[in-house]
C-alpha positions, -999 to 999 in steps of 0.1 A, spaced: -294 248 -620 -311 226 -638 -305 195 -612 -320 218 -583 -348 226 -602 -358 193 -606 -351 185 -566 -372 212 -558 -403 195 -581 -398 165 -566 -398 180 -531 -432 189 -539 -446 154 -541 -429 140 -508 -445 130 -473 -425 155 -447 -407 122 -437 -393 120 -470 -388 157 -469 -365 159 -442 -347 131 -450 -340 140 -486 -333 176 -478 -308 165 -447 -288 139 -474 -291 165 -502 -276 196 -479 -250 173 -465 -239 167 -498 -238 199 -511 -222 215 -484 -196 187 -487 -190 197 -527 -185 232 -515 -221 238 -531 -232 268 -512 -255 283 -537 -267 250 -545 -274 241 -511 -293 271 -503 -315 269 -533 -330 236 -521 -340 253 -488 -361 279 -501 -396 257 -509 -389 242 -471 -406 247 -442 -387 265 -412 -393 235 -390 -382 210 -414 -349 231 -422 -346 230 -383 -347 192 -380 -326 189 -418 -296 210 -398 -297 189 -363 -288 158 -387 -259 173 -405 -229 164 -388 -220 195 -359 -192 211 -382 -218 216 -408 -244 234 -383 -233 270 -387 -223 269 -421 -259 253 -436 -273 279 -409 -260 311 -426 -275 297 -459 -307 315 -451 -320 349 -446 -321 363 -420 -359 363 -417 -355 326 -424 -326 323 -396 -350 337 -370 -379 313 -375 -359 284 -377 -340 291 -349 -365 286 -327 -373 250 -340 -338 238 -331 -332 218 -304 -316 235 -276 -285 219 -277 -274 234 -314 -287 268 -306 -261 269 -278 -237 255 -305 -247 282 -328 -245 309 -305 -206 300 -299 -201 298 -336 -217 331 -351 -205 363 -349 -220 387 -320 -237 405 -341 -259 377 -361 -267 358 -324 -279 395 -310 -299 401 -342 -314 367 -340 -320 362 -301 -339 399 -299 -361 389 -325 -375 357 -311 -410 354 -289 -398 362 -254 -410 329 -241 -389 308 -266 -358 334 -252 -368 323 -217 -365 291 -223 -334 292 -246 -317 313 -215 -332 281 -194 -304 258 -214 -277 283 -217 -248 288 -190 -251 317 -165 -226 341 -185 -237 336 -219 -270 345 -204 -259 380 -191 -240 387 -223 -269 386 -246 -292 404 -221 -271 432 -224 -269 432 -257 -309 431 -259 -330 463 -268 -342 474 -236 -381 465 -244 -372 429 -252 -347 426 -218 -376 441 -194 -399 414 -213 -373 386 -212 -363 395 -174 -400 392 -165 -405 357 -176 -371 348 -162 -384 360 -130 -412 337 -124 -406 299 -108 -393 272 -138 -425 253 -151 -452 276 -139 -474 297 -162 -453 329 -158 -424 310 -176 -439 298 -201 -464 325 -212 -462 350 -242 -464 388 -229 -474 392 -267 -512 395 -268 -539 419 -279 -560 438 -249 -595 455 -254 -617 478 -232 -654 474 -224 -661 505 -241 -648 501 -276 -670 494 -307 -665 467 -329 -655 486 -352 -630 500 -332 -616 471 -316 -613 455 -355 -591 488 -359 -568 478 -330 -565 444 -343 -553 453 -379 -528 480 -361 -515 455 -336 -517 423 -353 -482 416 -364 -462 423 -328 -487 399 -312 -486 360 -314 -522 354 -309 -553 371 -326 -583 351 -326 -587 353 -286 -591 393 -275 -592 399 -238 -609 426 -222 -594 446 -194 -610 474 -173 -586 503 -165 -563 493 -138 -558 465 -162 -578 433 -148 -587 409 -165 -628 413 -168 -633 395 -203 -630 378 -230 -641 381 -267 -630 361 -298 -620 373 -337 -652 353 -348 -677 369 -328 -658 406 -337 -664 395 -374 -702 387 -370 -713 413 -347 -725 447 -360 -697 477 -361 -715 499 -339 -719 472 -305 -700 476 -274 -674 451 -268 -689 448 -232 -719 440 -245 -708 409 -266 -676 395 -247 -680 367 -221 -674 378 -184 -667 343 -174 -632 336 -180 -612 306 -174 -578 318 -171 -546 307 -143 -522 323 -120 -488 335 -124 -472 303 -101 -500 277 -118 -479 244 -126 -473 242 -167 -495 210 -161 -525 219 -150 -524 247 -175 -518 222 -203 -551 200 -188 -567 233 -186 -564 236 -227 -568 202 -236 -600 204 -216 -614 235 -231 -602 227 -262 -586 263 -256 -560 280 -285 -547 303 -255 -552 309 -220 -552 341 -199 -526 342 -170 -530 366 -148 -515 379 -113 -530 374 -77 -542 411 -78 -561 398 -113 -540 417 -133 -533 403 -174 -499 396 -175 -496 370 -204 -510 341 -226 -503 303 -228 -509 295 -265 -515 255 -279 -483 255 -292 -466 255 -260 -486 232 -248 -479 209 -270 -437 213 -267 -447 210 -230 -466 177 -235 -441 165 -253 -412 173 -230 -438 156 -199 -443 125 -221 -410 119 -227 -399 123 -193 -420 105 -179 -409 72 -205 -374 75 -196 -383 79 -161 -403 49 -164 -373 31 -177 -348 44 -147 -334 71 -169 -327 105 -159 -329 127 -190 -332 159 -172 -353 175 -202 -323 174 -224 -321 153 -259 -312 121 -250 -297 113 -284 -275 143 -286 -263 138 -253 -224 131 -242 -221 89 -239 -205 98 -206 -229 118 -193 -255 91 -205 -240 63 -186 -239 89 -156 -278 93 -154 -286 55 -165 -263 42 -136 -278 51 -105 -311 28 -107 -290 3 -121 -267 4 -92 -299 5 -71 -311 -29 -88 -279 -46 -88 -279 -42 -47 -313 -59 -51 -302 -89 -68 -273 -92 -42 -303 -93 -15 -326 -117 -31 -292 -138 -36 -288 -139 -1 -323 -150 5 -317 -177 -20 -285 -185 -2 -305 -191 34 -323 -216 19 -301 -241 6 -312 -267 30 -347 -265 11 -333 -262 -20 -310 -293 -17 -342 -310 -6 -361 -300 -37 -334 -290 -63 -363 -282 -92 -378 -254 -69 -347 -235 -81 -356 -236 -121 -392 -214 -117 -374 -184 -89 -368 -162 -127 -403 -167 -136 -423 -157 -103 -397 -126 -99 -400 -115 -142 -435 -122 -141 -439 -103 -106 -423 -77 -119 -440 -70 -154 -474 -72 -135 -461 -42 -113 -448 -24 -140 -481 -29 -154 -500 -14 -130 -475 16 -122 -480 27 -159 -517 28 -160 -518 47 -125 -487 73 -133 -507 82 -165 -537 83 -149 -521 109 -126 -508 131 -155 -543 131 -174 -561 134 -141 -582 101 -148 -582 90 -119 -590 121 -98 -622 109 -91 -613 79 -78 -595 76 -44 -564 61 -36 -579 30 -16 -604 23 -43 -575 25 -72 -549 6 -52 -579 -18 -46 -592 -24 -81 -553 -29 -92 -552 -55 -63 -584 -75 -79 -566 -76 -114 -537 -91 -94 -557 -116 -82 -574 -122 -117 -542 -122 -136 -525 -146 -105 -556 -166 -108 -549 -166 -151 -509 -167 -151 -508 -194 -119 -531 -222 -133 -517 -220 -164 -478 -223 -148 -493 -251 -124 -497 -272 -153 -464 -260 -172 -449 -267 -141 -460 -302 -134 -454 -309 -171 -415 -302 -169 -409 -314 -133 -438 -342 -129 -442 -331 -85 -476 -317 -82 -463 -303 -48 -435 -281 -67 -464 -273 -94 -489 -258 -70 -462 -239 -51 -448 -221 -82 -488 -216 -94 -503 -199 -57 -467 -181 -54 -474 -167 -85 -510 -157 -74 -497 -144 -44 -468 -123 -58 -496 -111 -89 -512 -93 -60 -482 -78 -42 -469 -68 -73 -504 -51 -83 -505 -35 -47 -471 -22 -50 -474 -5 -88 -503 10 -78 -493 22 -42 -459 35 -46 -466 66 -71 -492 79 -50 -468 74 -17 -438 89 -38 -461 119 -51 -473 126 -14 -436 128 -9 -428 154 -37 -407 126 -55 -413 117 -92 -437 87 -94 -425 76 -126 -388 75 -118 -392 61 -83 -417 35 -87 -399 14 -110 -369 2 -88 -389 1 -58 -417 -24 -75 -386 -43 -91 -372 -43 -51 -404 -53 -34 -410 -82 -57 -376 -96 -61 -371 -97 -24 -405 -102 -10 -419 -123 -42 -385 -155 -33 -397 -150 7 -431 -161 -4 -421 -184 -26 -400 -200 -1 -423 -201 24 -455 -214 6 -426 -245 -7 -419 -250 28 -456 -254 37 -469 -272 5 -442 -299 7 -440 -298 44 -401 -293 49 
């Protein structure tokens, strides 16, 4: 008792890095020694989400037995910080009963979205085993299009008419206040339940008891539709600086609220799509690093494939010109630096224009004047990159034929390359493709393959073969 005592002091004093670390090692350990009581006691000064994250690093045996370590007020909160991969895990490993109890108490979108992961059957099974207000809420969100506002909205929220006093609405709020998941934004609806208003806890607070709510709420609401993408609504709070947003139906009816912390799980998610997408891997939303090996080689092999047939073309381009080549043998030596070089430049420029697509930075711009401001930095980076391997080139080979044909290729494929990374995501979004995942081998394929033909062909011309 003594020794948990003291690890429950010095848990105190730690960053949450060295939280979560020390109480993953310490659990492990515990539950290893057959330590139950011990291991529970060093949960209790711990923070739901960091019990979460301390349970996804004990080995997958352990999961379900550090998991029924806590209360069941404790169970419920950090179930819903566990990755979605060990709450499926979980749900096959507790009892009925403990999954039901657990699953009907959680907000309805974080259900949703659990159901989102789970396979069809386990699904149906713990709908019916739902109370039937938590089903009709859960079927709802279920009902509206993945990654739209209806899915990922809270039907938990407090409502107010025009006609209440202050006073009276502060009643409401103290009656209603622990079966809603937002408080400090009240919206005001007008009896066949549109949205008309909105009023916030502050201004409640500072406004005299006896004042109309219509009189002090704000009429002009920014709010979003049922089928609104989950990205514009998350640009719609990180612009407003919002803590929730109203969603309502195309009648104008208030259905639901999009709070921050969505948001930021949906950021998240985006942002870390969009890396591995950037990188040619398909994650599919799900954690890479808990993901099958097999199933990981699955999704990482398709762009690779896609490259490898690249190479196999720009080595038969290669190929076709052996009769230069065995002219002018050191033109072979600088082919991996105009097609690495080529290619980072692209990559460069696909990056800044996919983000500036997801923040929405470049909305103001159009697509001829971004592609052409990416095409001048080609040129300015050619002009950099090529004068500097001009005289890296003429220093290792001593031709100053060879050294200006590797420094303007370099110039020339600097501008394709820019051209390309900043063209493709806006010809791939006009598609309905991802940008982010089909830019990259494209730009990697229009600069291996085009970048040698102009290399090839400026030799030609510059030595005059």
């Amino acid at each position: 008792m003594t020794e948990t005592n003291n690890l429950n002091s010095t848990i105190q004093n730690l960053s949450r890095r060295e939280l979560r670390d020390l109480v993953r090692t310490q659990l492990q350990m515990l539950l290893e020694a057959g330590d139950l009581q011990g291991a529970k006691s060093i949960l209790v000064p711990v923070q739901p989400a960091d019990i979460a994250e301390a349970i996804e690093g004990l080995p997958e045996a352990m999961h379900a037995l550090a998991f029924r370590l806590l209360s069941k007020d404790e169970a419920i909160e950090v179930y819903e910080y566990l990755d979605y991969s060990v709450q499926e895990r979980l749900i096959e490993e507790l009892k009925s009963q403990e999954v039901c109890d657990i699953v009907d108490q959680m907000s309805p979108d974080d259900r949703a979205r659990l159901f989102d992961e789970l396979p069809a059957k386990v699904v149906n099974r713990l709908l019916e085993q739902l109370s039937p207000a938590e089903r009709q809420a859960t079927a709802q969100l279920l009902g509206y299009e993945a990654d739209t506002a209806g899915r990922i909205m809270t039907l938990e929220l407090i409502s107010l008419k025009e006609n209440l006093t202050v006073s009276q609405a502060l009643e409401r709020i103290r009656n209603l206040a622990n079966a809603s998941e937002m408080i400090y934004y009240l919206y005001v609806m007008d009896a066949a339940r549109r949205l008309t208003g909105i009023v916030s806890l502050r201004e409640l607070v500072t406004s005299q008891p006896e004042q109309i709510i219509g009189e002090i709420m704000t009429r002009d609401v920014v709010f979003v539709y049922t089928d609104t993408d989950q990205e514009e609504v998350t640009r719609l709070i990180q612009r407003y600086d919002f803590l929730a947003l109203p969603v309502v139906d195309r009648e104008q009816l208030l259905v639901g609220i999009v709070t921050v912390d969505d948001v930021i799980d949906i950021l998240q998610q985006e942002t870390t799509e969009d890396i591995y997408a950037l990188g040619g891997v398909q994650s599919g939303g799900d954690n890479y690093f808990q993901m099958n090996l097999l199933e990981i080689a699955r999704k990482r092999v398709v762009w690779l494939l896609v490259l490898l047939i690249t190479n196999t073309v720009t080595g038969t381009i290669i190929k076709s010109q052996e009769d230069l080549l065995a002219k002018v043998v050191t033109l072979t030596a600088f082919i991996p630096l105009l097609t690495g070089t080529g290619g980072n430049v692209g990559a460069q420029s696909s990056t800044v224009v996919i983000r500036g697509m997801n923040t929405d930075e470049i909305r103001s711009l159009g697509v001829l004047q971004v592609i052409g401001r990416e095409a001048i930095a080609g040129a300015l980076l050619g002009g950099m990159l090529g004068t500097i391997a001009t005289v890296w080139a003429y220093f290792l080979q001593g031709r100053l034929e060879v050294a200006i044909a590797v420094g303007t290729s370099l110039v020339a494929i600097s501008i394709l390359a820019s051209i390309s990374g900043s063209a493709l995501p806006f010809l791939f979004r006009y598609l309905r493709l991802d940008p982010a995942l089909m830019s990259a081998p494209f730009i990697t394929t229009a600069v291996d393959v085009v970048g040698v033909l102009i290399y090839f062909n400026l030799a030609r011309v510059i030595l005059k073969l």
